[in-house]
N, C-alpha and C positions, 0 to 999 in steps of 0.2 A: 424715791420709792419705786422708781423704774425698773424692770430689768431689760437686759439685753440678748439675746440669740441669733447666732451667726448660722446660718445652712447652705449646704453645698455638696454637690455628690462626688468633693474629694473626699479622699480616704483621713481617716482621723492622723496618721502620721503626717500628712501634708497641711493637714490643718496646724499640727504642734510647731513646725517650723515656719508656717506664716504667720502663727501669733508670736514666735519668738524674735520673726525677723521684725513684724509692725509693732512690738511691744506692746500687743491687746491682752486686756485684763477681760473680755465678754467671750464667754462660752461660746465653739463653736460645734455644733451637727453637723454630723456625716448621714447625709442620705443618696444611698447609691442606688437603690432598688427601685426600677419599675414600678408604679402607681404606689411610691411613697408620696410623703408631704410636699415636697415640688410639684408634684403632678398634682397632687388636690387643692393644692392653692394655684396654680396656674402658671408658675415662675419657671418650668421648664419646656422652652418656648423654643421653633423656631427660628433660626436668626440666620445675616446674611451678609459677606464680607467679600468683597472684590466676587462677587457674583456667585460665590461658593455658599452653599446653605448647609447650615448644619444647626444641630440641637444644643443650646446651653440656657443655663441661665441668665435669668432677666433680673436685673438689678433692681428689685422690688423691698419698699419697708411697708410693715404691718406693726399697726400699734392696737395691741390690743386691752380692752380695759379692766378694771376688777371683777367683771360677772366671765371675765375669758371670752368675749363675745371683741369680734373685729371692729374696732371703733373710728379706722382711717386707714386709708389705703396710699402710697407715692408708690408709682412705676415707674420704670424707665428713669432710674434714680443717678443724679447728677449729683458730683459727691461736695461738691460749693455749697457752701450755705443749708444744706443737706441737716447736717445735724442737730442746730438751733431752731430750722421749721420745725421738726421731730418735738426736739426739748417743748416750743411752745403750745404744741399740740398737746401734750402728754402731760403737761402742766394744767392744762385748761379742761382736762376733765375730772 
């Protein structure tokens, strides 16, 4: 009885080819705009590679429950095992 939502501020045609290339059946969001939903959830962050800082997304899940109200939060999300903590979480409310 789960559903699932993918977001990202690529554009919806780069989304159609990475669901076509990963074979995902979950819907993905296009949010490219300044103080969209990345920004109000906080997933458009800071980051830092070989000392280079730039802005992207944070690999964050949000499970949210029947009143639509945020029921569990994983950051900084490690894709192992990843989806079965989720399944159990989301079972268990």
């Amino acid at each position: 009885g789960a559903a699932l939502l993918g977001v990202s501020k690529d554009p919806p045609a780069k989304h159609a080819k990475f669901a076509a290339k990963h074979n995902l059946t979950a819907p993905l969001a296009s949010d490219p705009e300044t103080g969209g939903l990345a920004d109000a959830l906080g997933i458009w962050v800071e980051k830092s590679m070989y000392g280079r800082t730039y802005l992207g997304m944070e690999r964050t899940t949000f499970l949210v429950n029947n009143e639509g109200r945020i029921a569990q939060v994983w950051r900084k999300v490690k894709v192992k095992g990843h989806a079965a903590e989720v399944l159990a979480a989301a079972q268990a409310l």
